[in-house]
C-alpha positions in Angstrom: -35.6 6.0 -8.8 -37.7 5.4 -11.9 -34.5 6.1 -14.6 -31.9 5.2 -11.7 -31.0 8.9 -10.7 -29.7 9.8 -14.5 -29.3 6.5 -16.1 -25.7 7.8 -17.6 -24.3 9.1 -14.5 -25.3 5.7 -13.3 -23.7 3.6 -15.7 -20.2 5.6 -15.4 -20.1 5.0 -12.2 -20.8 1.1 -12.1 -17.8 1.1 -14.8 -15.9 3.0 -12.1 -17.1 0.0 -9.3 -15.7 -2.6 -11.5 -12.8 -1.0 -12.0 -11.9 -1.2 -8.4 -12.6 -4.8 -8.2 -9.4 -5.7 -10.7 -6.7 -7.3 -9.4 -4.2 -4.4 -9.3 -6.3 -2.4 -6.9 -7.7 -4.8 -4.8 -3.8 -5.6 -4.2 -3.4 -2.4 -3.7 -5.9 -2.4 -1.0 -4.3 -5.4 0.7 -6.2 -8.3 -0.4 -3.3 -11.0 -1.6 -5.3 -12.9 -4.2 -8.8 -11.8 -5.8 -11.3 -14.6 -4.8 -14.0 -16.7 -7.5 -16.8 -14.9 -5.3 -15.4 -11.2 -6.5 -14.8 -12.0 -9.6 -18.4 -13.7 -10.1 -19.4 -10.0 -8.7 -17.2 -8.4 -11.1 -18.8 -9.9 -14.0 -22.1 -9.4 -12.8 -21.7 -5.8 -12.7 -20.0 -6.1 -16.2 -23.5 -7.8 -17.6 -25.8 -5.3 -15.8 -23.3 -2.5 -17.6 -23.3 -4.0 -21.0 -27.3 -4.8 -20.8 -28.8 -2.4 -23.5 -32.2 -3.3 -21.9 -31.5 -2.0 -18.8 -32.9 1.9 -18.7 -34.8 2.2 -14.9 -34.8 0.6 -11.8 -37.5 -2.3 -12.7 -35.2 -3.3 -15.8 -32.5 -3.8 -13.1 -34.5 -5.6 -10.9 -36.2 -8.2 -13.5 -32.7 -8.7 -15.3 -31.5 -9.7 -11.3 -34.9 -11.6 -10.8 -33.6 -13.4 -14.0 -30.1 -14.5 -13.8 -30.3 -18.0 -13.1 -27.2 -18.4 -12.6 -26.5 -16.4 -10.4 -29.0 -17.7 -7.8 -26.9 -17.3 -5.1 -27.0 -13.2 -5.0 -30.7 -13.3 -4.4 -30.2 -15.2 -1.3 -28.2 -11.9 0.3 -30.0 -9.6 2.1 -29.6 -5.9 0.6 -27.6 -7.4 -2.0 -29.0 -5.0 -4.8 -29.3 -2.2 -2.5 -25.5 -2.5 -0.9 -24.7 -2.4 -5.0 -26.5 0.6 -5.4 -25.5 1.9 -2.2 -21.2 1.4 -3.6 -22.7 2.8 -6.6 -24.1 6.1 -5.8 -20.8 6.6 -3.5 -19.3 6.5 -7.1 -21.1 9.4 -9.2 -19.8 12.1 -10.0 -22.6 14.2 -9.2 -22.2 13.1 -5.6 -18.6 12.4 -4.5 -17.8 15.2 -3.8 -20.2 16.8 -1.8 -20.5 13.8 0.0 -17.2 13.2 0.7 -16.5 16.6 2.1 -19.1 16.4 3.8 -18.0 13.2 5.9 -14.3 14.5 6.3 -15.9 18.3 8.0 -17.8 16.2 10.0 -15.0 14.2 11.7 -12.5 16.9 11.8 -15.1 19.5 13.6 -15.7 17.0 16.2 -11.8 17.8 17.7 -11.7 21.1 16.4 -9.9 21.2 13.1 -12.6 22.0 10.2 -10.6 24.9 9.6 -7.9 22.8 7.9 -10.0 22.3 4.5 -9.4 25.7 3.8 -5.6 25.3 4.1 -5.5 22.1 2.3 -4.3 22.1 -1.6 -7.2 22.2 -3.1 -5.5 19.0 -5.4 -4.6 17.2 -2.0 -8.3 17.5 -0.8 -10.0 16.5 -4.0 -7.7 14.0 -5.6 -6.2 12.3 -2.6 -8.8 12.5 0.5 -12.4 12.8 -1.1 -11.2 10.3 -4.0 -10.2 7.5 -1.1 -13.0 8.2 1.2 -15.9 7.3 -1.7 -13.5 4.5 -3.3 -12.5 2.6 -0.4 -15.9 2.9 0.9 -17.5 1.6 -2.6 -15.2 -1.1 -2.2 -15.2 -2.6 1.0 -19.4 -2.7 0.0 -18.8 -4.3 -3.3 -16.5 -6.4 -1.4 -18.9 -7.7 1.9 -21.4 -8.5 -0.9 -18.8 -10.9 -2.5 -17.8 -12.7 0.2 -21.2 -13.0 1.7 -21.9 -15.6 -1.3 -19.8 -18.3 0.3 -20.0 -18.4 4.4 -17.4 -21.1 4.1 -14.8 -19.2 2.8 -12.7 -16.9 4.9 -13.3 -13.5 4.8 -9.7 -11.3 4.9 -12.5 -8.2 5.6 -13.7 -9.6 9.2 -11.2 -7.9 11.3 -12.0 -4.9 9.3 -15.7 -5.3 9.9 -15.1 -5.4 13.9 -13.3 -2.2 14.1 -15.7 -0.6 12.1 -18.8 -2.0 14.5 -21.8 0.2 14.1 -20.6 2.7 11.8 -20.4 2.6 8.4 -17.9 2.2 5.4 -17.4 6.1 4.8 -18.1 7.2 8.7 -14.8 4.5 9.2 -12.6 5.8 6.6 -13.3 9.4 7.1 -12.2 9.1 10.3 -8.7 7.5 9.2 -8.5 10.3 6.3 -9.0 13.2 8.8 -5.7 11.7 10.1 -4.2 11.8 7.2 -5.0 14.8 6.6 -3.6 15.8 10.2 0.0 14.4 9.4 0.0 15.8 5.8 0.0 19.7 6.9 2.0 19.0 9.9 4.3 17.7 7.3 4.0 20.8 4.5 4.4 23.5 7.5 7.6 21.8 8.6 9.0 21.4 4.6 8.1 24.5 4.1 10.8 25.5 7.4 13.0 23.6 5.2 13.0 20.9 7.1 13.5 17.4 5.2 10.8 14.9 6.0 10.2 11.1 5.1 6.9 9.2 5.8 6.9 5.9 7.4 3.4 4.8 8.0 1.8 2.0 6.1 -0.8 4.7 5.0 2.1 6.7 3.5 1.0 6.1 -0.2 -2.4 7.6 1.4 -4.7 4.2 0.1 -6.7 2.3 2.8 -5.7 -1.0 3.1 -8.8 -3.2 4.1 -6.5 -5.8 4.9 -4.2 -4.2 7.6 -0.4 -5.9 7.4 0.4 -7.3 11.0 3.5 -4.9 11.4 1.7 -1.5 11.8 5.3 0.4 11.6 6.8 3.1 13.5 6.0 6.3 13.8 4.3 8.2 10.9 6.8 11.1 10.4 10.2 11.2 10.2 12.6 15.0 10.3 15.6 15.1 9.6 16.8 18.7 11.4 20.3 18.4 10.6 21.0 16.3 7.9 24.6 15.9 7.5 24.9 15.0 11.7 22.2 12.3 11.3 20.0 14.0 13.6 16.1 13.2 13.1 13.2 12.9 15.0 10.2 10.9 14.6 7.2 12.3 15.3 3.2 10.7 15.5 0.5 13.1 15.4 -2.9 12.8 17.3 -5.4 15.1 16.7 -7.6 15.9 20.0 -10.2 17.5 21.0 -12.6 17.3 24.7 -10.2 15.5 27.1 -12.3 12.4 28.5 -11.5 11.4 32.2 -10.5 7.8 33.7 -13.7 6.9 35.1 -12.1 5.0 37.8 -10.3 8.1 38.7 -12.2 11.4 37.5 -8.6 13.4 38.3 -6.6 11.7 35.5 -7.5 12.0 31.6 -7.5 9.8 28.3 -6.9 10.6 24.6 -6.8 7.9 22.1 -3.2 6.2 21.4 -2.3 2.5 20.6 -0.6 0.5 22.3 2.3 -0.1 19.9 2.7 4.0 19.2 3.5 3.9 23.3 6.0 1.3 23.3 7.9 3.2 20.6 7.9 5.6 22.1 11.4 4.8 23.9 13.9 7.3 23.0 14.2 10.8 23.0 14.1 11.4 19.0 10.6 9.5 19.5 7.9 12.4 19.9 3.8 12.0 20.3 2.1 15.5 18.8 -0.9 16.1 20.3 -2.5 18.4 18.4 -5.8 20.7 19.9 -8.1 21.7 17.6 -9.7 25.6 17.8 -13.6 26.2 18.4 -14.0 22.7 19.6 -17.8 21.8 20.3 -18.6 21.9 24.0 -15.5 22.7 25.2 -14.8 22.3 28.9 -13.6 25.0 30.8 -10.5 22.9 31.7 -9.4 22.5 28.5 -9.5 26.3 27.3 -5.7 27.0 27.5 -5.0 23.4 25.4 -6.6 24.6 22.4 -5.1 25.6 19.4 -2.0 24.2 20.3 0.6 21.4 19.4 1.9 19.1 22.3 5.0 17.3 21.8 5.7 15.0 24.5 9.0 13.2 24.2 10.4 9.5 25.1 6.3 9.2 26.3 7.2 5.5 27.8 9.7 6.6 29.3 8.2 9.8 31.4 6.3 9.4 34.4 3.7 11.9 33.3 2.2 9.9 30.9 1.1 5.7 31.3 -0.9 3.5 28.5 -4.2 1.5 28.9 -6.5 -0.1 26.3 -4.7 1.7 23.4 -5.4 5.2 25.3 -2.8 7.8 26.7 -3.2 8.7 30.2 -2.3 11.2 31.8 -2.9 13.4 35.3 -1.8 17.1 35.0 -3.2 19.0 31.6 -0.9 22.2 33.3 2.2 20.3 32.2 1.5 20.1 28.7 1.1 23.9 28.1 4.9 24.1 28.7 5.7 21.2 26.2 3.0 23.6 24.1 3.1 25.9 20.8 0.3 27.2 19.4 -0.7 26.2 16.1 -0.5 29.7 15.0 3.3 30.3 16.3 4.1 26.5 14.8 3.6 27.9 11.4 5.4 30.9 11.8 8.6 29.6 13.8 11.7 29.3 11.6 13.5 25.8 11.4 16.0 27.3 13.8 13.6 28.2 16.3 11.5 24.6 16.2 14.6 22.9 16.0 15.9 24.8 19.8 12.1 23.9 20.6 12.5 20.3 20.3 16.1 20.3 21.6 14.9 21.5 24.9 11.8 19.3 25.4 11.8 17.6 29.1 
């Protein structure tokens, strides 16, 4: 990394990383108040940016080696490699490709790969691939801030837990394949002419790294007959292998949290599972599930279906074909149709 992978390509992406650490997007992102730590790091990467001197990797490292006071970031483990690692997240060269790259990877795993190619191409590149290398970039800049001062709280902890193992951009591309999920269930049913409202804490579509303690309602709201105040609300799950209860092998589990069950409590409240098409290693049991939309209705209220640990259990796969349409037939169905669909749900 002698001339630090195109040195320009470089720098316009460090002026990109410090641009995400200013005060309007790191609210945006959650965080109520912008701590000394980040803005120390902030002005750090504004030095190394504005450092004529600095034309390779051994520049960068002496002109680290030689910040006095600064002595602090030497003490971090990684702490110019997590830098570099928010950094190359940022070039242009490679955002895209790696990006993409992250969100096929998730969204084959249940099945639905197929939906890049009927995503606007504007949607995929400006909205998903932009937050996946952005909110990763930042929650790195952001762990090497608040690792300067182990007395301070850090609003990322919680963050840090669920992500466990995995990291920044494995995490988010995960969330963003949901998106992605809700956001064509929610063009194919405009496009019935169907109106629809979003009421997620995602629905401006930016990762908050600080999740607010009320986690909403469900993520989709339809309005099917506008002028009679008739809506549904609708939360979409994307699936793919069903995983059985290993204390008993006959009943199965699919993701689902806890708080998504409870609302589920009325019979405009509707879970969408949705099964994905050429999912790897299908089981035989599942063959007749795939490809196809579930809507279970009123969930805590029907004896089908129980909640455990933030998963959905449930013991008969049979019964869902009938609360069933395929993915194909969902697009094609008129609003009239879906509308006598969801009407005569059990």
């Amino acid at each position: 990394m002698e001339n630090l992978c195109e040195f320009e390509s470089f720098k316009i992406a460090l002026q990109q990383a410090i641009n995400l650490l200013t005060e309007e997007n790191l609210k945006k992102r959650g965080l109520k108040e912008v701590s000394e730590n980040v803005q120390k790091l902030k002005e750090f990467l504004t030095k190394i940016l504005e450092n004529d001197e600095i034309k390779n990797y051994n520049d960068l490292v002496e002109f680290v080696n030689s910040s006095r006071n600064l002595i602090k970031y030497k003490e971090f483990m990684g702490f110019l490699g997590k830098i570099l690692d928010a950094v190359q997240l940022l070039k242009p060269s490679k955002r895209r490709e790696f990006a993409q790259s992250k969100l096929v990877e998730n969204l084959k795993r249940t099945g639905h790969d197929f939906l890049i190619e009927e995503m606007p191409p504007k949607n995929l590149e400006n909205i998903y691939l932009k937050e996946v290398t952005e909110a990763s970039a930042t929650f790195i800049l952001l762990e090497v801030a608040y690792a300067l001062n182990s007395q301070s709280k850090n609003p990322l902890a919680t963050l840090r837990r669920s992500m466990g193992d995995r990291l920044p951009e494995e995490y988010f591309s995960e969330l963003i394949s949901g998106w992605m999920i809700e956001d064509i269930i929610i063009q194919k049913l405009r496009e019935k002419g169907i109106r629809v409202e979003q009421e997620s804490v995602d629905k401006e579509r930016t990762i908050k790294l600080v999740r607010p303690k009320s986690m909403g309602n469900y993520d989709i709201i339809a309005y099917v007959n506008y002028k009679n105040c008739e809506k549904y609300f609708f939360e979409v799950q994307r699936v793919g292998n069903q995983v059985t209860l290993k204390r008993d092998l006959k009943k199965f589990v699919t993701p689902l949290k806890k708080h998504k069950y409870e609302g589920g409590n009325s019979n405009n409240k509707i879970i969408l599972l949705w099964f994905g098409k050429n999912i790897p290693d299908l089981k035989e049991r599942d063959k007749e599930l795939e490809n196809k939309l579930i809507f279970i209705k009123n969930v805590k209220q029907n004896p089908d279906f129980s909640q455990e640990n933030d998963f959905l259990i449930f013991s008969d796969l049979k019964s869902l074909i009938n609360r069933s349409i395929s993915w194909e037939k969902f697009k094609k169905i008129s609003k009239d149709e879906f509308v006598e669909f969801i009407r005569n749900l059990n």
